[in-house]
N, C-alpha and C positions, 0 to 999 in steps of 0.2 A: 934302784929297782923298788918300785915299789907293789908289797902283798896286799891285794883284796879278797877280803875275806869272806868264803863264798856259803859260809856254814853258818848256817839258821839258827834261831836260837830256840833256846831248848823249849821255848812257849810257843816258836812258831813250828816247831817239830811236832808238839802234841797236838798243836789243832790241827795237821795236815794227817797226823798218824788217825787224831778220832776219827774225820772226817773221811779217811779213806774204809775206816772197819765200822762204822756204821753205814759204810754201801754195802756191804759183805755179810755182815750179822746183824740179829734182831738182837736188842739190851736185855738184860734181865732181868725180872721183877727183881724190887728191891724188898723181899721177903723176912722179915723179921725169922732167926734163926729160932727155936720151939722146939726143946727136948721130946724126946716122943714120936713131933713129928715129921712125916716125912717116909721115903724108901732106905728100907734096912740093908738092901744087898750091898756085898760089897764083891765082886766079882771083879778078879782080875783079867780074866782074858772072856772078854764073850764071844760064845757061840756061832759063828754068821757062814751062810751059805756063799760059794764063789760068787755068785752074781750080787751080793748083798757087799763083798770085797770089794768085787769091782765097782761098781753105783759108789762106792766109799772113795778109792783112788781115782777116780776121774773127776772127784768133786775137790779131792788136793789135789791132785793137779791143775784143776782151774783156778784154785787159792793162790798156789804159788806161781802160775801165768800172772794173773792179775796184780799181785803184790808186787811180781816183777818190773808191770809195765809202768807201777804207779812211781815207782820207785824207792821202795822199801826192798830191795835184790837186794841191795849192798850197798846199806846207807850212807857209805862215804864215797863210795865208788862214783867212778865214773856211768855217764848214762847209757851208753850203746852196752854196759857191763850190768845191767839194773841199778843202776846209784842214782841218785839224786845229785851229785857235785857236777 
C-alpha cells in the first residue's frame, strides 16, 4: 500500500492562507511604533447599540462562511467538512 501525501507544505499553506486574507482584509500600515503617540483608551468592553451588534455578527458570519468554503474550516479535515485534505 502505498501513502501519498496529501498535505502542503508549510510555504505552500502560507501563500494560500495570505492569499486567502488578503481578499478579506485591508494590510496595515506598517507604522513605526512612537511613545506618546496614538489613542490612550483602553476599553474593555465597548458600548454598541443592537443593530451596531448585529451589522458586527453577520460580518463573522460571512468571515467564517468564507473561510469555510475556502478551506481554512478544518484545515485537515476533510472538504464537504471545510478541510482542505
Amino acid at each position: 500500500m502505498t501513502i501519498v501525501d496529501t498535505n502542503p507544505s508549510i510555504e505552500d499553506f502560507k501563500v494560500a492562507a495570505t492569499a486567502f486574507l488578503e481578499t478579506q482584509f485591508e494590510r496595515r500600515s506598517d507604522e513605526a511604533f512612537e511613545w506618546g503617540k496614538g489613542d490612550d483608551r483602553v476599553g474593555v468592553l465597548e458600548e454598541k447599540s443592537a443593530e451596531e451588534e448585529a451589522i458586527e455578527l453577520a460580518a463573522a458570519k460571512a468571515f467564517k462562511a468564507s473561510e469555510f468554503d475556502a478551506g481554512f474550516g478544518w484545515i485537515t479535515g476533510p472538504a464537504e467538512y471545510g478541510g482542505s485534505a
